[in-house]
Every structure is written in C-alpha cells, then in structure tokens.
C-alpha positions as CSV (number, residue, x, y, z in Angstrom):
1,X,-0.5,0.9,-23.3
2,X,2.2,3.4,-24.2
3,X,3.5,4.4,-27.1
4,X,6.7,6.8,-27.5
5,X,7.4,8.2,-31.0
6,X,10.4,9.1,-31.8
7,X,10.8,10.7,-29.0
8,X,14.0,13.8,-28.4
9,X,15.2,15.3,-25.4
10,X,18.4,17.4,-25.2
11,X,20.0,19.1,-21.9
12,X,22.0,22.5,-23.1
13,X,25.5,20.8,-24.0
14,X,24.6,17.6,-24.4
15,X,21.3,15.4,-26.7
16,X,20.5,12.7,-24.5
17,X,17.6,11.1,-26.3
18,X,18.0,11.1,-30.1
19,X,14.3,9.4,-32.3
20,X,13.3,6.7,-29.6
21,X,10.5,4.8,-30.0
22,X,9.0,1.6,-28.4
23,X,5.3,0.7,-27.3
24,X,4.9,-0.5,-23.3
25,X,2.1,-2.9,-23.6
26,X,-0.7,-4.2,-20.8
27,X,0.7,-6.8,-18.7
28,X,4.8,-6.8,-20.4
29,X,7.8,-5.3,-19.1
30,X,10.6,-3.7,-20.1
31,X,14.1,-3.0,-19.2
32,X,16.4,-0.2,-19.6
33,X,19.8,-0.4,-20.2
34,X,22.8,1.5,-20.3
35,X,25.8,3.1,-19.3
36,X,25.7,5.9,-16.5
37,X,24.4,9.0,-18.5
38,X,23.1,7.4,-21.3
39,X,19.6,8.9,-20.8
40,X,17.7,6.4,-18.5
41,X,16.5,8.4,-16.1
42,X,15.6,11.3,-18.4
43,X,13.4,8.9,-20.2
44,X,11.5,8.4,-17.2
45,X,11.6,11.9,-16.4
46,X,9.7,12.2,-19.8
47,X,7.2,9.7,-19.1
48,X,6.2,11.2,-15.7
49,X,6.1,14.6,-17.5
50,X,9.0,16.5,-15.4
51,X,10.7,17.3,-18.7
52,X,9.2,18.4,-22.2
53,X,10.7,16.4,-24.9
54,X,12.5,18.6,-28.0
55,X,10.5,16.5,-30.7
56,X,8.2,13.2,-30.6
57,X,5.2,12.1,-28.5
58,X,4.1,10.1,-25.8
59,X,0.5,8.2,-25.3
60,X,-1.3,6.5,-22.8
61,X,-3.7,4.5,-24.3
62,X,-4.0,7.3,-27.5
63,X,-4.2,10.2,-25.6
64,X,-1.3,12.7,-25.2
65,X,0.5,12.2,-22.4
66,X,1.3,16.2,-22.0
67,X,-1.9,17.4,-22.3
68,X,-3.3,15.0,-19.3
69,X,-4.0,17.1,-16.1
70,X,-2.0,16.1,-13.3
71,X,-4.3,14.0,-11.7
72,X,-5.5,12.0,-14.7
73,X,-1.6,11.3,-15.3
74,X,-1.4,10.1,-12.0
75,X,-4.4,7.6,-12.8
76,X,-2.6,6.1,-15.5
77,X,1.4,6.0,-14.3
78,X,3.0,5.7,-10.9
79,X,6.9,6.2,-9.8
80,X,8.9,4.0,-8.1
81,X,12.3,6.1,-7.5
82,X,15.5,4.0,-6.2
83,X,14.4,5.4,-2.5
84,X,12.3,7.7,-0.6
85,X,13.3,8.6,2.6
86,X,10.4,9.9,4.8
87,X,10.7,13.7,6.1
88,X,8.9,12.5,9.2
89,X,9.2,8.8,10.9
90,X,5.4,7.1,10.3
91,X,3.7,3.6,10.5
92,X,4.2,1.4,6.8
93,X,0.6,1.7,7.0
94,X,0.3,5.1,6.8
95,X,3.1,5.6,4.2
96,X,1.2,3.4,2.2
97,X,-2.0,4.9,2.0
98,X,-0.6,7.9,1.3
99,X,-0.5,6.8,-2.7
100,X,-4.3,7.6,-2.5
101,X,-3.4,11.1,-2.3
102,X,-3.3,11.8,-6.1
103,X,-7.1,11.6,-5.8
104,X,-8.1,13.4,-2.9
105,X,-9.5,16.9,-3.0
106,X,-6.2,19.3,-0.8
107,X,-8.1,18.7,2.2
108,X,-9.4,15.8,2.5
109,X,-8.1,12.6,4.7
110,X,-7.7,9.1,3.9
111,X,-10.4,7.4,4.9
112,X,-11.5,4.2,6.7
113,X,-11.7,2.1,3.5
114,X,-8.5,3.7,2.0
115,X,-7.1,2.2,5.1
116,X,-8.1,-1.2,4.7
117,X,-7.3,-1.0,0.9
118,X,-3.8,-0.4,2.0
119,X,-4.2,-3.3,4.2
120,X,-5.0,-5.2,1.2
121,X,-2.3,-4.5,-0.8
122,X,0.0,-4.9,1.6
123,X,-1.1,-8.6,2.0
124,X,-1.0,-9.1,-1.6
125,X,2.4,-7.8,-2.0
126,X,3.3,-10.0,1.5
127,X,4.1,-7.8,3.6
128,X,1.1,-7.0,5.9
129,X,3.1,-8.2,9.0
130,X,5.0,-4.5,8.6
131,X,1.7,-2.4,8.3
132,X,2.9,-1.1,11.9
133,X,6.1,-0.6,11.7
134,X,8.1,2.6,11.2
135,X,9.2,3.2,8.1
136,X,12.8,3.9,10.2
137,X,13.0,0.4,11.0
138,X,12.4,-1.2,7.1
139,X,15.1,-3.1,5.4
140,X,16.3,-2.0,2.3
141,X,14.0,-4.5,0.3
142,X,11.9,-4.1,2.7
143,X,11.4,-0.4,1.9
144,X,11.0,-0.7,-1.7
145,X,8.2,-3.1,-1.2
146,X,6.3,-0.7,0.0
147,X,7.3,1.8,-2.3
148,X,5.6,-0.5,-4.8
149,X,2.3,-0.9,-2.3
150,X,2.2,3.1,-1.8
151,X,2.9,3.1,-5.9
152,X,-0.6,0.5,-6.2
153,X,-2.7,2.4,-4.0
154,X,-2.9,4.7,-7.2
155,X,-4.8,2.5,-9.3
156,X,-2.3,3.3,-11.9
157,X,-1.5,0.6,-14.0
158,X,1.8,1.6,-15.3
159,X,4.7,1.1,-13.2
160,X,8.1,3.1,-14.2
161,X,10.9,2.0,-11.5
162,X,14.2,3.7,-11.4
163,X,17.0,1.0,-10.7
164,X,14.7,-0.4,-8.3
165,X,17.3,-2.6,-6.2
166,X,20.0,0.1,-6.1
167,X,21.8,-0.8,-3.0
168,X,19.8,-3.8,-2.1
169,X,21.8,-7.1,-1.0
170,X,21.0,-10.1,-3.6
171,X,18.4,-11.8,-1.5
172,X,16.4,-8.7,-1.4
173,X,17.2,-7.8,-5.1
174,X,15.4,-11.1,-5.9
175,X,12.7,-10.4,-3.9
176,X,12.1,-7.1,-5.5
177,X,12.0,-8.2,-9.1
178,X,9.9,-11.6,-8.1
179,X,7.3,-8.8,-6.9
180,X,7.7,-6.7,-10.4
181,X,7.2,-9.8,-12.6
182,X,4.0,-11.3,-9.9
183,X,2.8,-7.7,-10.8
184,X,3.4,-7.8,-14.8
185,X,2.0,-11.3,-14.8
186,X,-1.5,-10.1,-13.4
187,X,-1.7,-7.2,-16.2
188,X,0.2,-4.5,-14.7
189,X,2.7,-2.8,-17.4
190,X,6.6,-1.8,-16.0
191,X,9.2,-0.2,-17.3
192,X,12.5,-0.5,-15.4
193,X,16.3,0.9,-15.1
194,X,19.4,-1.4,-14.2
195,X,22.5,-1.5,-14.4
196,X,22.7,-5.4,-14.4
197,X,22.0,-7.3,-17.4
198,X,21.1,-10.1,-15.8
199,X,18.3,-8.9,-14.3
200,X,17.1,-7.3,-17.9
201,X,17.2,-10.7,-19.1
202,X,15.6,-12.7,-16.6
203,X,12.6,-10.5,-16.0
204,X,11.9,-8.7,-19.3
205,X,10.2,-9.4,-21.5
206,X,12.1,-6.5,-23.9
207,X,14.9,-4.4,-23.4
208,X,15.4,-1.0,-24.7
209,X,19.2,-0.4,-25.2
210,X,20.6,3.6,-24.6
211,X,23.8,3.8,-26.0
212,X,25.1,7.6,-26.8
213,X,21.2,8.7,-27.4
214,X,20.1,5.7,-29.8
215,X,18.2,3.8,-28.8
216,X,17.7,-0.2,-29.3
217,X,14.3,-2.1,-29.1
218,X,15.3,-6.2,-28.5
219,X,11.9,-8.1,-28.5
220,X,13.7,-11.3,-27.4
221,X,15.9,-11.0,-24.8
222,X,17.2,-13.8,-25.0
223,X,19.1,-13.0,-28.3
224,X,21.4,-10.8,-26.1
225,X,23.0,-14.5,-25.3
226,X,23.8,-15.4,-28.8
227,X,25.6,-11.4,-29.9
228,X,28.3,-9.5,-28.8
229,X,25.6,-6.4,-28.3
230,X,26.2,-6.4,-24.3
231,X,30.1,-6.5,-24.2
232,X,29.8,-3.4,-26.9
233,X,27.8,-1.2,-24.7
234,X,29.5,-1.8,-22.0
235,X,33.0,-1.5,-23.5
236,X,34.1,-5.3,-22.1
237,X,33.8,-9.0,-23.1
238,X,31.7,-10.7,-21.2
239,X,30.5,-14.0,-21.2
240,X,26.8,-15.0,-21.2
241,X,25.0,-18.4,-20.3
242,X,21.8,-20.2,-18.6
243,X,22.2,-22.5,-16.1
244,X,18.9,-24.8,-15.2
245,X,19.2,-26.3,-11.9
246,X,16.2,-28.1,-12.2
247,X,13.5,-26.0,-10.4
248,X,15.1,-23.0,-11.1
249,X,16.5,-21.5,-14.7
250,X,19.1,-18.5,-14.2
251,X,21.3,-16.0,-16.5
252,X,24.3,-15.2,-15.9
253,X,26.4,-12.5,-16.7
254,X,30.3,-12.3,-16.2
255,X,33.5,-10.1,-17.6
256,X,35.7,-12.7,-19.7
C-alpha cells in the first residue's frame, strides 16, 4: 500500500502539487488525470524519488518512502515510462531480464534461472513468442509489453505507468490496459497517467483529478458520467455514456 499525505511540490515559478493526498491500495488502480502540466508526471517523479516534495510524505507500506535505500525502493515500486528506446539493439529476452538488475551486486550477471524467470513472465504476459526478437523489430504495443515484463522481473508490486499507450494505435492501446487490469486483478497495485478519460473510467478503479495543483480523489468512477467534473477540467462539453454490446460494456467519451 501507499499512502501520500498531503503531499507539495513546487518548480521555481510555478507550485505544481498543492496538499495531495490519496492511498494506492494492494490489488486497485488508479488513474491520473489532467491537462498538460497539471503535475502528472511530477507526481510520479515523487513516487520514484527523483524529486523531494516541499511538504507531506509518502509510504510504502508505513515506511518512508525517502529514507528507503535505492534498492529497497526498487523492491517495492517499478516504472513504466511512455518508451524506452534501447542504446544498443538486443534480444526481448535479454531486455527483459534486465529488470533483475536492481538486485544484483555491480558485477554480477543474470543468471540461468533469471533467464528462465523472464521466460516465465513473458508467457504470462503472452508474449513469449518475441523472447528472440530484437527489440528494433517490436511494435509499439508490442514494446510496452515488455516494458511491463522487464518492470515484473523486479518483484516490485507497485506499478506507476506514465501515459502508458502514448502513441499506440487503438488495438494495441487495448491490449496494454487489458494487461494492466489482468495485472491489478491478481494483486498488483498501479497508478497510471492519460490523457483519455475513457480509459480512466474503464480501467480504474479511482481517479485522482490534477487541475491547477488540487487535487481530486473520485472513489467511483463511474460518477464522472452523472457531473459536469470532465467538461470543467478540460475546458469543453462533452458528452458521456455506456454502451453494452452484450459481451462487452464500453465508455465513451465525446466533445458535444
């Protein structure tokens, strides 16, 4: 679990974060939301201890997130950025095992069971077929999948994802949030940034709203349907519904 409290971050002309607070429990997820600049990102700078807040606190599971060591950090919370290009082409496999490296020694190697852990995780995620490939050669969905394996090979069980489909076509943005919520569902916690509500409220269980550095907790989604809340922050009517197809039950989200 994590719990920020009243949490306060502020660049030198501008205060970003202003008192948020909002606990990230075992097995939920959470959405951010929020206009461009609105302090998404810095949040999760926060949370991965890259930034220093002004005022408040952050724990993982009561203890204090800042005075962690880097590897114990790494044991509890892994990053998922929008994309990771490699410096050098390699083999998925590879890429993925290197996750592991938070808790290696500086020169020790991956070894044979590391190897067939990544294996493993790649098959859960269902993607094993790629374990060969290059890295070069990955779709965009694709390459965020194993992101999220590399991100698993931690052992963390806190996932933070920045705008994880960012430039991903619709079938693979589906395919990347399917994987987050298979993930929350078996007792991993994730926190994640969008920038499209309908994703928020088809695969959150909360959102946290950043609107000019205060913040918003909604508990329920689904409430979003029923307010105008969405068309304020983002300066636009827009019109909300749920269509149920039968097998399926979507949002949608569209300017009036």
């Amino acid at each position: 679990m994590v719990k920020i409290d009243n949490l306060s971050f502020a660049y030198p002309l501008k205060h970003v974060l202003k008192s948020v607070s909002f606990t990230l429990e075992e097995g939920k997820s959470i959405a951010l939301l929020g206009r461009n600049g609105c302090g998404k990102s810095t949040l999760l700078k926060l949370m991965l201890a890259l930034l220093s807040p002004d005022a408040g606190t952050i724990t993982v599971n009561g203890k204090d997130l800042y005075a962690m060591k880097d590897r114990e950090r790494a044991s509890y919370i892994a990053y998922i950025p929008q994309y990771s290009a490699d410096t050098f082409p390699s083999k998925v496999i590879d890429s993925v095992v290197m996750g592991k490296a938070a808790s290696l020694s500086l020169f020790e190697k991956p070894s044979k069971k590391d190897y067939e852990e990544a294996e493993r995780v790649l098959d859960y995620l269902g993607i094993e077929n790629l374990k060969s490939r290059s890295t070069e050669k990955l779709s965009g969905g694709e390459r965020q999948l194993v992101l999220i394996a590399r991100a698993l090979m931690q052992k963390a069980k806190i996932l933070l994802l920045d705008e994880p489909t960012a430039s991903l076509d619709y079938s693979n943005q589906i395919m990347v949030m399917e994987t987050v919520n298979k993930l929350t569902k078996e007792g991993y916690s994730a926190l994640f940034s969008t920038h499209n509500p309908e994703q928020a409220l088809m695969y959150a269980d909360s959102i946290l709203i950043l609107d000019d550095g205060v913040s918003e907790f909604v508990d329920n989604p689904e409430s979003l349907l029923y307010s105008s809340r969405l068309s304020e922050l983002y300066g636009r009517e827009l019109y909300l519904s749920v269509i149920d197809t039968g097998s399926n039950r979507r949002i949608v989200c569209l300017p009036k």
